[in-house]
N, C-alpha and C positions, 0 to 999 in steps of 0.2 A: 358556405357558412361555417365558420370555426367555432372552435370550445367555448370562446369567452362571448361570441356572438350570441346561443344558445344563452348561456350564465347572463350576457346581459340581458334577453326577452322576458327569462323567465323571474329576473329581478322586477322588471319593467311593470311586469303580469301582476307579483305581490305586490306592487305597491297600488296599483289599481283596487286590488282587492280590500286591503284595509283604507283605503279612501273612502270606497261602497259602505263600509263598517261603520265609519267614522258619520258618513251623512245618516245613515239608518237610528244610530244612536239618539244621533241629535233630536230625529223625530220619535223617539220613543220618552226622550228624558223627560216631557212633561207630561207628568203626570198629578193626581191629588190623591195624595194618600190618607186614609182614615187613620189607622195605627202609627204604622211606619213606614218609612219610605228609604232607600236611599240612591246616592249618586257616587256613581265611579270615576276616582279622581285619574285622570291617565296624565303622562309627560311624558318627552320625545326623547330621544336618545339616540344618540349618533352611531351611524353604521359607515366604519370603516374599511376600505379595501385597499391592497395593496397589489400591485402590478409592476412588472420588469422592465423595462426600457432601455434600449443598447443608446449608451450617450457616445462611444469611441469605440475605439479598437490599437491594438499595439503592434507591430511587425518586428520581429526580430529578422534582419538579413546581415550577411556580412559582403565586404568590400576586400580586395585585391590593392594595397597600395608596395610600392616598389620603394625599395630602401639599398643603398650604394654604404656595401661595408670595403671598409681597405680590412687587409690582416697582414701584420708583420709574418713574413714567414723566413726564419734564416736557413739560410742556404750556402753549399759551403762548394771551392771549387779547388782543384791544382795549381800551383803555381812551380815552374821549376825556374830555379836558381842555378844561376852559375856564377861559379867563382873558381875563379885564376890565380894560381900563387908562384914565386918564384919558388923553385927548389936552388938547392947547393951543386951543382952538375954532379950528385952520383955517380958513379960509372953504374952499367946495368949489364947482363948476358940476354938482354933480350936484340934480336936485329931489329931494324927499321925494315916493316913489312908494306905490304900491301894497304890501302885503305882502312880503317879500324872505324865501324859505325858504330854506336850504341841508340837503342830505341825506347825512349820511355816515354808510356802514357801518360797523357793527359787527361783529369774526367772533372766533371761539373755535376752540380745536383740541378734538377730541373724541376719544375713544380707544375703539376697536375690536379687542374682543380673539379672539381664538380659538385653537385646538391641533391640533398636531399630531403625529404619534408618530415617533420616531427611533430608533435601535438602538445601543445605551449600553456592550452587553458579551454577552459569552456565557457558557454552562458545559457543558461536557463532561463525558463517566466512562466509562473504560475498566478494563479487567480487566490484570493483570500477573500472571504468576507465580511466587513467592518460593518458592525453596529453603531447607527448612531439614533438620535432622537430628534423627532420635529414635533414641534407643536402648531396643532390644529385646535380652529378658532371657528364658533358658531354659535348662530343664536338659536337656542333650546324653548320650545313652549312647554308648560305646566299647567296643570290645572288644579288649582287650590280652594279648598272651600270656603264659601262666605256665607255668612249665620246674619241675615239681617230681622231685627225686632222689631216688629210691631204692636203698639199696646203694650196691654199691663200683661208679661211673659215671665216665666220663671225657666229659665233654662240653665241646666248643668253642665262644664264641659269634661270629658272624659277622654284623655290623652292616651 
């Protein structure tokens, strides 16, 4: 048995009790009074309560999708040129020797990619809560007094 099971018995209990009240009354109200008498005017009045109720719930999760970037990357490489020209036949002091190599590099840039992870943004959710109004609707009893005359009466009313 929980909190509100309890809260609702002992709601339950009072209202038995002023029931009891209610008929006791009744059999007390006739009376005949010499002097003066009087009667207790009573009306009802609304007892409201209010209680929580989970209508939903929100998830925040996130997802993994895959996205194909290109990226220009310039890259630069050797090129050797050769070029041949005629001379004027010089004469020279050098003799016509052995073999004559020359060796020159060649180099390229090459591109080396790889990844890393960074942190782009966030998201949050919190709870707030909003007032609004309803209107509740019900029928009310009263109890109002009525002065009825018989014969020849002189009555005064006094508000």
């Amino acid at each position: 048995m929980g909190f509100f099971d309890l809260f609702n018995e002992e709601e339950e209990t009072q209202k038995e009790i002023r029931k009891e009240r209610r008929e006791d009354d009744r059999r007390e109200d006739v009376e005949f009074a010499q002097e003066s008498a009087h009667l207790d005017l009573r009306e009802e009045e609304l007892d409201i309560d209010k209680y929580r109720v989970e209508t939903g719930d929100v998830t925040l999760h996130k997802d993994i999708v895959e996205e194909e970037k290109a990226v220009n990357v310039p890259v630069s490489h050797d090129q050797v040129v050769i070029e041949q020209r005629a001379v004027d036949h010089e004469p020279t002091d050098e003799p016509i020797t052995e073999e004559e190599t020359i060796h020159i590099p060649v180099t390229a840039e090459k591109i080396d990619v790889d990844k890393h992870t960074v942190v782009t943004g966030e998201i949050s959710a919190h709870k707030r809560s909003v007032q609004e109004t309803e209107q509740v609707r019900d029928v009310l009893h009263k109890e109002v007094a009525e002065v009825e005359e018989h014969g020849d009466t002189d009555i005064i009313r006094e508000d």
